[in-house]
BANUVO-212496 format. One record per residue (C-alpha): residue number from 1; residue in three letters; x, y, z. Coordinates in steps of 0.2 Angstrom, whole numbers, plus 5000, padded with zeros to 4 digits. Example, Ala and Ser with C-alpha at 12.3 -4.5 7.8 and 13.67 -1.06 7.14 Angstrom:
<r i="1" aa="Ala" xx="5062" yy="4978" zz="5039"/>
<r i="2" aa="Ser" xx="5068" yy="4995" zz="5036"/>
end
This chain:
<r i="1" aa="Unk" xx="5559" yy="5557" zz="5544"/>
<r i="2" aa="Unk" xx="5559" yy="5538" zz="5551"/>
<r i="3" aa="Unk" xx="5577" yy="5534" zz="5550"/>
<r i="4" aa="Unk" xx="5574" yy="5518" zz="5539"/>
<r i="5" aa="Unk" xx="5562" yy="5527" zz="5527"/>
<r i="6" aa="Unk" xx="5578" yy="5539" zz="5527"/>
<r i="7" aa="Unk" xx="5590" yy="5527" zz="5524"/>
<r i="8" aa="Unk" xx="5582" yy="5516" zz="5510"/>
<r i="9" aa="Unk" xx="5576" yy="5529" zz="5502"/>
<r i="10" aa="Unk" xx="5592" yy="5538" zz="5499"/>
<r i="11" aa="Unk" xx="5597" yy="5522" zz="5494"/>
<r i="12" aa="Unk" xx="5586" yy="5520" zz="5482"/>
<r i="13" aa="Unk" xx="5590" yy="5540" zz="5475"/>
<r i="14" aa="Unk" xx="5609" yy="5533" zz="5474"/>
<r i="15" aa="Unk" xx="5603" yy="5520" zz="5463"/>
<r i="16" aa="Unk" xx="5594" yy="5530" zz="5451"/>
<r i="17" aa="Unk" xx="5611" yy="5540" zz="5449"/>
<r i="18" aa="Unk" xx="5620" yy="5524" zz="5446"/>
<r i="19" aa="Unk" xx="5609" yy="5519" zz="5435"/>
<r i="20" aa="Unk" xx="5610" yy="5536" zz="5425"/>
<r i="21" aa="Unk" xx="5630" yy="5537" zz="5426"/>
<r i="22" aa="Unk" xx="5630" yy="5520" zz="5417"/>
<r i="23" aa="Unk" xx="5618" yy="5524" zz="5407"/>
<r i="24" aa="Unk" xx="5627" yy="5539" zz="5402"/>
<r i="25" aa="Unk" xx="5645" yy="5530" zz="5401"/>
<r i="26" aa="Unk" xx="5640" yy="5516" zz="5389"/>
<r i="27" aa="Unk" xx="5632" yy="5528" zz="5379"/>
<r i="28" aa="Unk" xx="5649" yy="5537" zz="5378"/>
<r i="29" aa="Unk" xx="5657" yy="5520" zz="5375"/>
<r i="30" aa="Unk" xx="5647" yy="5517" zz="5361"/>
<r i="31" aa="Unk" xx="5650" yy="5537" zz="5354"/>
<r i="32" aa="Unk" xx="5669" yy="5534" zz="5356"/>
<r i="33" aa="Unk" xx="5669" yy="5515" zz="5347"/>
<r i="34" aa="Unk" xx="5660" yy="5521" zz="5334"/>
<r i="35" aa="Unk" xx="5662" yy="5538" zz="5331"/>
<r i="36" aa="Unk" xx="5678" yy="5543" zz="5337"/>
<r i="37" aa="Unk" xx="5688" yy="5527" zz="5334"/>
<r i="38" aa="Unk" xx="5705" yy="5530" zz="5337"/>
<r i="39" aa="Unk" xx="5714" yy="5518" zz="5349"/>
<r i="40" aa="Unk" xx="5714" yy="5529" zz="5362"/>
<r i="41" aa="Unk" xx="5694" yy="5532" zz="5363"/>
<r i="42" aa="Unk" xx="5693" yy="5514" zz="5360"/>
<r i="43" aa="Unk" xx="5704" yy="5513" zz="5376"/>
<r i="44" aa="Unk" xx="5695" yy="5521" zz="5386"/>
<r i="45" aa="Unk" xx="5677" yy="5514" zz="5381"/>
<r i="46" aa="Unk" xx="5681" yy="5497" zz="5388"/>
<r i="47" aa="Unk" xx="5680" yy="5501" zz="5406"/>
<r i="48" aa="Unk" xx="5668" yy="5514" zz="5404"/>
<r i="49" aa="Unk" xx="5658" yy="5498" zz="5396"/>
<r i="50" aa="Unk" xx="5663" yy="5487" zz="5407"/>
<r i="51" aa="Unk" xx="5659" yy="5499" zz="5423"/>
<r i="52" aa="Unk" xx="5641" yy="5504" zz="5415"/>
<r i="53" aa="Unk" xx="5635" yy="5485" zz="5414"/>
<r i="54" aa="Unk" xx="5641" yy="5486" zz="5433"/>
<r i="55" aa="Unk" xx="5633" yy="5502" zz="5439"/>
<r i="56" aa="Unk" xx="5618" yy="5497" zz="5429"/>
<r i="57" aa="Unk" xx="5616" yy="5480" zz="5436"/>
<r i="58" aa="Unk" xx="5621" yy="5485" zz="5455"/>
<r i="59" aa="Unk" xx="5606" yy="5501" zz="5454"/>
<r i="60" aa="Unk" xx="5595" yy="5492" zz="5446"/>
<r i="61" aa="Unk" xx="5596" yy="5478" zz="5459"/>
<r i="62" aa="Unk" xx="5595" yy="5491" zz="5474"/>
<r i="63" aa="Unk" xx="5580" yy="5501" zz="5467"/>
<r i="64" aa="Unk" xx="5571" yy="5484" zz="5467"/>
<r i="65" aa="Unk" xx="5576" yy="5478" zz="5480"/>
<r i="66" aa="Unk" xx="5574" yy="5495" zz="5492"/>
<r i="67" aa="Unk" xx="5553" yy="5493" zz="5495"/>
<r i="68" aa="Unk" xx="5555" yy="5475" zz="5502"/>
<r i="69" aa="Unk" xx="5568" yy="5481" zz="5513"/>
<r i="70" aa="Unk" xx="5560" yy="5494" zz="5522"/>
<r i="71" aa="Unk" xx="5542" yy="5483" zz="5523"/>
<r i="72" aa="Unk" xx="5556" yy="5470" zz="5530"/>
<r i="73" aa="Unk" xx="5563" yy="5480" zz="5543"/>
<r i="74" aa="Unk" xx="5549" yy="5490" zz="5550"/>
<r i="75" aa="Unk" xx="5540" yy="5473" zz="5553"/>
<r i="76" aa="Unk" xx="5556" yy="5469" zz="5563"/>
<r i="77" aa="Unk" xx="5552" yy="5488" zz="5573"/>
<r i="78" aa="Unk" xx="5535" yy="5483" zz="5575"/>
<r i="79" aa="Unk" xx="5534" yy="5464" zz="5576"/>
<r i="80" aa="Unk" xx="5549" yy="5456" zz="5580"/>
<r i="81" aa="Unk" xx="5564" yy="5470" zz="5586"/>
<r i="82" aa="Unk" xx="5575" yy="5456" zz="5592"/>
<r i="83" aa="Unk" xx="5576" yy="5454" zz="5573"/>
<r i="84" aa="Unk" xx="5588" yy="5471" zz="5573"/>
<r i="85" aa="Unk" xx="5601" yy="5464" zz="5583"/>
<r i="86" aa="Unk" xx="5602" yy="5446" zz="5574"/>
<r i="87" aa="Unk" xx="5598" yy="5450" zz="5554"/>
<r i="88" aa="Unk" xx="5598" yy="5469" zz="5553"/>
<r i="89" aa="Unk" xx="5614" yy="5474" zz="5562"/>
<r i="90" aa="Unk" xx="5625" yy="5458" zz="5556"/>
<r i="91" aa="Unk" xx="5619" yy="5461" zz="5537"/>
<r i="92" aa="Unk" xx="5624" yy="5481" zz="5539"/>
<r i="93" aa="Unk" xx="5640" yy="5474" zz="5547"/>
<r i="94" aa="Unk" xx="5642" yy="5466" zz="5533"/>
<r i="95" aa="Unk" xx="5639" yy="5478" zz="5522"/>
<r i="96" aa="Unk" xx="5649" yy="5493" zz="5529"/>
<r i="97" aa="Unk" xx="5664" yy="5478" zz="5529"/>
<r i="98" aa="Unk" xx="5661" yy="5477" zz="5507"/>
<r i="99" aa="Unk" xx="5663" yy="5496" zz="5506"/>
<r i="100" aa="Unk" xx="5679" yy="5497" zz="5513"/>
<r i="101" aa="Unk" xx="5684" yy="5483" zz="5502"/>
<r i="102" aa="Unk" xx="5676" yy="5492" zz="5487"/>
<r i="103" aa="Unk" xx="5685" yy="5508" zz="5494"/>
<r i="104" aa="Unk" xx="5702" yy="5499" zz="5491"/>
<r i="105" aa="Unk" xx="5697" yy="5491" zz="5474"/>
<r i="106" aa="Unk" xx="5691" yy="5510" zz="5469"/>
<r i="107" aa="Unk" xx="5709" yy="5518" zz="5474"/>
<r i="108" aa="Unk" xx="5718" yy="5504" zz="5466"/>
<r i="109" aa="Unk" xx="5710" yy="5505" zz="5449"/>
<r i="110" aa="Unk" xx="5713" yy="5526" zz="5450"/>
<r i="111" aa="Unk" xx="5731" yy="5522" zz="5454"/>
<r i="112" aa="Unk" xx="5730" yy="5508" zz="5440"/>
<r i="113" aa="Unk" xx="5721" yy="5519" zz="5428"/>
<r i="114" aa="Unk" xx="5736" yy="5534" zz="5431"/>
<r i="115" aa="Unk" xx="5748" yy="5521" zz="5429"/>
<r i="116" aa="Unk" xx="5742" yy="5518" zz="5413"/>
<r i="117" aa="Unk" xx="5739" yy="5536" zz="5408"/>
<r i="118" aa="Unk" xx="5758" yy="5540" zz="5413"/>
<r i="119" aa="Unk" xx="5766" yy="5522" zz="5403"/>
<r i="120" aa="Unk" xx="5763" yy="5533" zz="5388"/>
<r i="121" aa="Unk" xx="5767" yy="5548" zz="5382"/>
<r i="122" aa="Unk" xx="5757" yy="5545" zz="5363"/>
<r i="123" aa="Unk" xx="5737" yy="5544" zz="5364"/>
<r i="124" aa="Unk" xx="5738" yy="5524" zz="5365"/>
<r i="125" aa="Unk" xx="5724" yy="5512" zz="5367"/>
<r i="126" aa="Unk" xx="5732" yy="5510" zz="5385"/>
<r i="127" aa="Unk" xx="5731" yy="5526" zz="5389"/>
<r i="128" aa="Unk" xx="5712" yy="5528" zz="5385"/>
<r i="129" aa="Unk" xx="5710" yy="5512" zz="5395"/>
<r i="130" aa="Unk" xx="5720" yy="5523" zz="5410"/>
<r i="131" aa="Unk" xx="5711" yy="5538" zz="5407"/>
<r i="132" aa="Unk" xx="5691" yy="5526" zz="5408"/>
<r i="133" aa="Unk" xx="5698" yy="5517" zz="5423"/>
<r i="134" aa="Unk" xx="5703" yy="5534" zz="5432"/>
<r i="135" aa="Unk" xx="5686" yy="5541" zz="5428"/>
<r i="136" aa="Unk" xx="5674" yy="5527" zz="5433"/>
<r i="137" aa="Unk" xx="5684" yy="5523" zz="5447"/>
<r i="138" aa="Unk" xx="5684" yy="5541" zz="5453"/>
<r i="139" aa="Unk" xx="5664" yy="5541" zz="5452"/>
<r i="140" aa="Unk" xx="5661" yy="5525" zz="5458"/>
<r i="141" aa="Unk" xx="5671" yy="5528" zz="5474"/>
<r i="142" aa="Unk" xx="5662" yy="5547" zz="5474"/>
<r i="143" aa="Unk" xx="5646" yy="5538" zz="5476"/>
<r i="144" aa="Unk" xx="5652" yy="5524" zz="5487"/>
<r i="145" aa="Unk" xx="5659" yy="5539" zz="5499"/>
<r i="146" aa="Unk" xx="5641" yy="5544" zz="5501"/>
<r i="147" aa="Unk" xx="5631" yy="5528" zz="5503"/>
<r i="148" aa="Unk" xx="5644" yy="5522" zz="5514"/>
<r i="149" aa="Unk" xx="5641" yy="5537" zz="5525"/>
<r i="150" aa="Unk" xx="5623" yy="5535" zz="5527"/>
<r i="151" aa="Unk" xx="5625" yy="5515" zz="5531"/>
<r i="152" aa="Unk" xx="5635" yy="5523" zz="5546"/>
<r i="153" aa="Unk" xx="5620" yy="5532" zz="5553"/>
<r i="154" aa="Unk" xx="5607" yy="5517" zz="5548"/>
<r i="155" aa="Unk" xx="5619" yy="5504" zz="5558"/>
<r i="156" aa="Unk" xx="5621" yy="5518" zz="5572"/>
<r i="157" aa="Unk" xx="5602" yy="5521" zz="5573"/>
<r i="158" aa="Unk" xx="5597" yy="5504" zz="5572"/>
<r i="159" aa="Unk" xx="5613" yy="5498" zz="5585"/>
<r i="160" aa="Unk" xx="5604" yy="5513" zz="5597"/>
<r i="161" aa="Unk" xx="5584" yy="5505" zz="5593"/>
<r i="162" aa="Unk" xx="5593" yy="5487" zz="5598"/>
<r i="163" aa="Unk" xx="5600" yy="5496" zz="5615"/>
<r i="164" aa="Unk" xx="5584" yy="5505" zz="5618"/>
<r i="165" aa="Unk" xx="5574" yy="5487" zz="5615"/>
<r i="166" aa="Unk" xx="5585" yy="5478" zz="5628"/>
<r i="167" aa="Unk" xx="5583" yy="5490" zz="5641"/>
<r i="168" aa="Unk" xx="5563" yy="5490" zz="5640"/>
end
């Protein structure tokens, strides 16, 4: 499969899941507001909410955005491959730089989220706010794990086109 085509679309798969998990959470969110209602649930609905609007917002933009990226890169291949060294490579540069920032923010909020779990020994609204944070952080990072594994093999292959371009 043409590595670009591979790698935007398994982009674009990622997001659906996104999309799907906060989909799925803010549905919990509202179950656990509404139907469960103690602090606790209401605890932990807020990040699972809050995390949802995030997940939602961040697949949707990717799905959309994923066909004009691949039209965008392979008229770079075809038409202009100096293109792959200066935008390509600098914006997956840039992009493999985020995810280990969203790595560190991912591991802080599970250590946050336990730190709230543990403050309590009653089922307090803090607690449930621990318990949401440890869950949606977990995931998130989950998934961040995996896309940040393909971006490795996009920004080798496209570092590997840019080499093969130069020497022609």
């Amino acid at each position: 499969m043409n590595p670009v085509l591979k790698y935007f679309s398994g982009e674009k798969a990622e997001s659906y899941l996104f999309i799907l998990v906060g989909v799925l959470a803010f549905a919990l969110a509202v179950y656990f507001v509404f139907v469960l209602k103690t602090s606790f649930w209401k605890g932990v609905a807020i990040p699972f909410f809050v995390v949802a609007c995030l997940e939602f917002i961040v697949g949707y933009t990717i799905v959309t955005r994923s066909p004009k990226d691949i039209i965008r890169v392979e008229n770079f291949i075809q038409s202009d491959t100096q293109k792959i060294k200066t935008v390509e490579i600098p914006r997956m540069e840039q992009v493999m730089r985020n995810f280990v920032v969203f790595r560190y923010t991912e591991i802080a909020l599970i250590f946050m989220g336990i730190l709230l779990m543990y403050s309590s020994m009653n089922d307090t609204f803090w607690r449930g706010i621990g318990l949401g944070l440890f869950i949606q952080a977990s995931i998130v990072l989950c998934l961040d794990f995996f896309a940040e594994r393909r971006g490795y093999e996009y920004l080798s292959y496209l570092n590997t086109f840019s080499e093969k371009v130069l020497i022609k």
